[in-house]
N, C-alpha and C positions, 0 to 999 in steps of 0.2 A: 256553629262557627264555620265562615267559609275558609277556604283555602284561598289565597292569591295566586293569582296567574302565576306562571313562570314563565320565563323569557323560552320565546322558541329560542333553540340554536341556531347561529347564523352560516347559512349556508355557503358563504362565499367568506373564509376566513382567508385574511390578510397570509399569504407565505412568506417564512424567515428567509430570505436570499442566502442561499450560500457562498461563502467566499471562494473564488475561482483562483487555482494555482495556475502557474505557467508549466507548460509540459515538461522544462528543465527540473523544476521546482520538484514535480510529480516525479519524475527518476529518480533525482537525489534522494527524496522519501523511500522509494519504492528499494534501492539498492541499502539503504540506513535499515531498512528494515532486515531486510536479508541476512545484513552481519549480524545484527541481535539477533536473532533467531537462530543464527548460526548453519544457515541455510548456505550461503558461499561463500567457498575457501577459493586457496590458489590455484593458481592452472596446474595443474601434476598429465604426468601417463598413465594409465592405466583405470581401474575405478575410482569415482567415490566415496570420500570414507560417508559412513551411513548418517544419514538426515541429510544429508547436503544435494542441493537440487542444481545448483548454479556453481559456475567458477569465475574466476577474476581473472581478465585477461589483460587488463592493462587499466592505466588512467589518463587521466587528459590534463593538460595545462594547468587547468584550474583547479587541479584535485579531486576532480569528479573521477568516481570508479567506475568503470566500463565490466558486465559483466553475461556471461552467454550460457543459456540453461543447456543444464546436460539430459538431464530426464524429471521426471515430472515428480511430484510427491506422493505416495500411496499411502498416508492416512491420514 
């Protein structure tokens, strides 16, 4: 009993396009994310309370939050 060929695999497969955000589009995700994680609070004096990387400095017209990293995340 033979076996039947198999198809080579094709070498130049077609790529899914991915949908491109606008840069606006890409902050508002990027600071959405922030809150749930809980990554930035309000502007205070002094530290950080712990896990928070970033703070909220203000927002814009539109409702967009504006926010400015304080120090980076360690783990």
């Amino acid at each position: 009993m033979a076996k039947q060929p198999t198809k080579p695999a094709s070498p130049t497969k077609p790529r899914k396009h991915r949908k491109t955000r606008s840069p606006k589009t890409e902050a508002k995700k990027f600071v959405s994310d922030l809150l749930i994680r809980g990554e930035a609070v309000p502007a205070t004096t002094g530290p950080l309370p712990a896990g928070a990387t970033h703070e909220i400095v203000g927002t814009e017209p539109d409702g967009t939050i504006t926010v400015r990293r304080r120090r980076f995340s360690l783990t």
